[in-house]
C-alpha positions in Angstrom: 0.0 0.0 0.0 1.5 4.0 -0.9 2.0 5.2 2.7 -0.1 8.3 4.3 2.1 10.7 1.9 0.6 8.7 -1.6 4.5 7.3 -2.3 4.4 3.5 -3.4 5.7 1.4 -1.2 5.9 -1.9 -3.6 7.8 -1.5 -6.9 7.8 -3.4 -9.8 10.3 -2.1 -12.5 10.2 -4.2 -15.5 13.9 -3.1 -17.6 15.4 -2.8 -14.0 18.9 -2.8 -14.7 18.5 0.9 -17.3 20.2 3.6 -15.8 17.4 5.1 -15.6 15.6 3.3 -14.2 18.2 2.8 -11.1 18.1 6.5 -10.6 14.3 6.5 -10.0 14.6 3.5 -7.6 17.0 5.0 -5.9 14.8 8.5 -5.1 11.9 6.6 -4.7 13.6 4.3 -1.7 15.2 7.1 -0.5 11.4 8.2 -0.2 10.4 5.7 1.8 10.0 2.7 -1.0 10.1 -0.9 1.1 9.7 -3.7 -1.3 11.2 -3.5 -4.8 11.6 -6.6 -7.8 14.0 -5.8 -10.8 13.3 -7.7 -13.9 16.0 -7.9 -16.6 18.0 -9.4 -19.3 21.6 -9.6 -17.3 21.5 -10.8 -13.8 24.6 -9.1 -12.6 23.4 -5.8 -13.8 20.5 -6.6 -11.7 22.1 -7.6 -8.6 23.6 -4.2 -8.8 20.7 -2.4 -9.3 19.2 -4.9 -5.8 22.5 -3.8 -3.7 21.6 -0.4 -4.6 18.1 -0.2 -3.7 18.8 -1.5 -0.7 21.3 1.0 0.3 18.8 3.7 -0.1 16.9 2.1 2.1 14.8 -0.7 0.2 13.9 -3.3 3.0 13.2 -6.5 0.5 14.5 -6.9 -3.1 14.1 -9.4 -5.4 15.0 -10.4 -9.2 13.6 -12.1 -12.4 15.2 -12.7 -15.4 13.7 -12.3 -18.8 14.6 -12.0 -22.6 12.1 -8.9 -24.5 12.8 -10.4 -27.5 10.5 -13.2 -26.6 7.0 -11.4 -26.3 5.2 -15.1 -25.0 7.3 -14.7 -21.6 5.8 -11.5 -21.2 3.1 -12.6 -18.9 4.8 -15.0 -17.5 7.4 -12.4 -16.2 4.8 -10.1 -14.6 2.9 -12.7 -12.8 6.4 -13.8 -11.2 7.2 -10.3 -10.7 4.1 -9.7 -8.6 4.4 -13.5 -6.8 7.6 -12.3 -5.7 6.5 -9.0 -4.1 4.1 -10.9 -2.2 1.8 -8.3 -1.9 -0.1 -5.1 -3.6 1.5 -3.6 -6.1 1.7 0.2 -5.8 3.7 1.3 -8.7 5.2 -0.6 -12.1 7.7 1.1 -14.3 7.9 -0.7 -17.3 11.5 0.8 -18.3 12.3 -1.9 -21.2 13.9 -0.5 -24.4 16.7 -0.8 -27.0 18.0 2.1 -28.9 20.0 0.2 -31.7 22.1 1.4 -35.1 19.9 2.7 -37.7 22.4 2.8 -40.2 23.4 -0.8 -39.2 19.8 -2.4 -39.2 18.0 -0.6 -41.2 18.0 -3.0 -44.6 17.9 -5.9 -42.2 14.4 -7.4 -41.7 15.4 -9.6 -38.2 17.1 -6.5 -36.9 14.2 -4.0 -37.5 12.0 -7.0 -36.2 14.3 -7.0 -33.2 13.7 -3.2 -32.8 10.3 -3.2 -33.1 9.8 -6.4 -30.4 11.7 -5.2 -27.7 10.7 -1.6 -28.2 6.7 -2.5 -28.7 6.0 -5.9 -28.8 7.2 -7.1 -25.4 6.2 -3.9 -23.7 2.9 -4.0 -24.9 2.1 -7.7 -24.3 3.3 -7.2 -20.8 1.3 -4.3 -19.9 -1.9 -6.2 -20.8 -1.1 -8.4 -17.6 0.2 -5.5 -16.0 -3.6 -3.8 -16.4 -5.1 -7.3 -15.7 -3.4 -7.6 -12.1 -3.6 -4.3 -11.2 -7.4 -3.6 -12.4 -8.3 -7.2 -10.6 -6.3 -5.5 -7.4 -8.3 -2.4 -7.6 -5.5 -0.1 -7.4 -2.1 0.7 -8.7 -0.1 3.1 -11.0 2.0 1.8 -13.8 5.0 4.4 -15.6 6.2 3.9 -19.2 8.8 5.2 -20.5 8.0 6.4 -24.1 10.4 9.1 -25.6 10.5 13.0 -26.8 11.2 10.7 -30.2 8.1 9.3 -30.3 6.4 13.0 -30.9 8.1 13.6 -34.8 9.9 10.3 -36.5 12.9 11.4 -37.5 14.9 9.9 -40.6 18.1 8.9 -39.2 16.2 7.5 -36.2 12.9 6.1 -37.8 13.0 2.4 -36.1 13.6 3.9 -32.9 11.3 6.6 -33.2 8.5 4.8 -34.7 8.6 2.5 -32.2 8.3 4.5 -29.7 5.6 6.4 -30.9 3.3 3.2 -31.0 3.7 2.6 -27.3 3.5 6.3 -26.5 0.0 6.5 -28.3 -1.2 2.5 -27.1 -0.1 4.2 -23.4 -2.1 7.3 -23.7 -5.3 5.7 -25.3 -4.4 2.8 -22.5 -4.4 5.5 -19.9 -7.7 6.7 -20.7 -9.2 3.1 -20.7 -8.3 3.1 -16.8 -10.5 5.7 -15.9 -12.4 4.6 -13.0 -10.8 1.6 -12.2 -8.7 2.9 -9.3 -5.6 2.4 -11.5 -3.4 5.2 -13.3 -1.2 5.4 -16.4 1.3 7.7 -16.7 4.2 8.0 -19.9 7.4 9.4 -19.2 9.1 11.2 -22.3 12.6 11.9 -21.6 15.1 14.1 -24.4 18.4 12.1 -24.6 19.5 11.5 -21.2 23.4 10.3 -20.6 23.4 6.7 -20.3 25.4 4.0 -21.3 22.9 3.4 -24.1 23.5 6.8 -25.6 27.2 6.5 -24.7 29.1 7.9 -28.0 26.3 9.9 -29.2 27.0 14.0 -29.5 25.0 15.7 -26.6 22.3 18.2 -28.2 20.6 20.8 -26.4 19.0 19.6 -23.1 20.5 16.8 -22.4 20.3 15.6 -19.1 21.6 12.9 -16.4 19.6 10.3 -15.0 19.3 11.5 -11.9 17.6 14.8 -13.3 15.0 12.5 -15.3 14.2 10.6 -11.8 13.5 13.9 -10.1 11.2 15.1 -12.9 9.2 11.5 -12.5 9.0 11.7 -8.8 7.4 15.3 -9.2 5.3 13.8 -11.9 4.3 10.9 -10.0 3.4 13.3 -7.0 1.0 15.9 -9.5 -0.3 12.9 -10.9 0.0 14.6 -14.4 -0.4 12.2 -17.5 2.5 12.9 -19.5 5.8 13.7 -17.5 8.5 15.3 -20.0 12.2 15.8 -18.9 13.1 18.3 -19.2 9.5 19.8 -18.8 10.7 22.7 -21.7 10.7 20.1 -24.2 7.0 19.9 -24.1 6.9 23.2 -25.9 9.7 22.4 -28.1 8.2 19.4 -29.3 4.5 21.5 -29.7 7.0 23.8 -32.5 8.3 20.7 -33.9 5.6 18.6 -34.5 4.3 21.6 -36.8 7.5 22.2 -38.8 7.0 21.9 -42.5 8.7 18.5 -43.1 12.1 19.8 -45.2 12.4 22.2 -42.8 12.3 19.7 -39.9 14.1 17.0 -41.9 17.2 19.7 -41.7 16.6 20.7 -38.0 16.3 16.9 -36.5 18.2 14.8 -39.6 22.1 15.3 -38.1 
């Protein structure tokens, strides 16, 4: 159950091992967070990402292993998640993504496959168990992290991008087919954020850390607002872009 203050107090973070992700376990046990499961692709990563939640003040931890480029485990994953907590549910972050090469897999159909599975499939197919458990609980909040890309596919980034903005409009149309269940939906849409997934990449105008994107969610989570952008200026860069007239966008965004 969220103590008297509305923080969740049972965590389920689905891609717990993103550096992102970390940094928002970490604030939210810091905030009082007790019970927290990690599911991942790389067990050490995730035992990492345990120790750490426990020295920020995480009481119980646990782990599950998964592959997202095998959407029939989906299910499977979130029920264990959820039999491991032992308990309601207050909060799932469902933090699972892959950035990938667009030059490299662009004219390769398994690798534009792979984007698109790990990016949308898996996501997608465990969300609808996500919804089922916490609907059939009666309460709960799940956060997924879409992208800033997902507002205006660009070129040089369209597997990415495209894939994002499928889950980001499933989320939002998801989000509205919660109302009055006593369970929330909220979509995080981070700019490029250091990590070791963008590692190599040029920074570009607001990049941030992850430890800024985890304070922007834990003020997000606390407003309750549907759609938490980090920074929160992008939102009105993105409401400029979105309108650009495509050759002059394609010579903004296509570097």
């Amino acid at each position: 159950m969220e103590n008297a203050f509305g923080q969740p107090q049972n965590v389920v973070v689905l891609g717990g091992s993103s550096d992102i992700a970390r940094a928002i376990v970490k604030k939210l046990c810091a905030a009082r967070t007790h019970s927290v499961v990690l599911a991942g692709r790389n067990q050490e990563l995730l035992d990492a990402a345990a120790s750490e939640a426990r020295d920020y003040g995480a009481a119980k931890t646990d782990t599950v292993l998964f592959d997202a480029e095998d959407p029939s485990n989906a299910a499977r994953v979130v029920a264990e998640c959820f039999d491991k907590m032992g308990d309601q549910v207050d909060l799932v972050i469902v933090a699972v993504g892959l950035l990938g090469d667009q030059a490299a897999m662009q004219d390769s159909a398994d690798a534009s496959a792979q984007m698109m599975t790990v990016n949308v499939t898996w996501p997608v197919a465990a969300l609808a168990e996500v919804r089922r458990l916490l609907v059939a609980q009666g309460r709960g909040r799940i956060l997924v992290m879409s992208s800033v890309a997902s507002i205006r596919v660009r070129s040089v980034a369209y597997l990415y991008s495209g894939a994002k903005a499928g889950l980001d409009r499933l989320c939002l149309g998801m989000a509205d087919s919660l109302e009055g269940t006593g369970v929330t939906l909220q979509l995080l849409r981070p700019g490029v954020v250091r990590t070791k997934m963008t590692a190599g990449l040029p920074e570009i105008p607001f990049t941030t850390g992850p430890n800024e994107v985890a304070e922007y969610v834990l003020r997000g989570l606390a407003s309750g607002q549907r759609v938490i952008w980090s920074p929160p200026i992008l939102r009105y860069v993105f409401a400029i872009l979105r309108h650009l007239p495509a050759p002059l966008f394609r010579k903004i965004a296509d570097r």
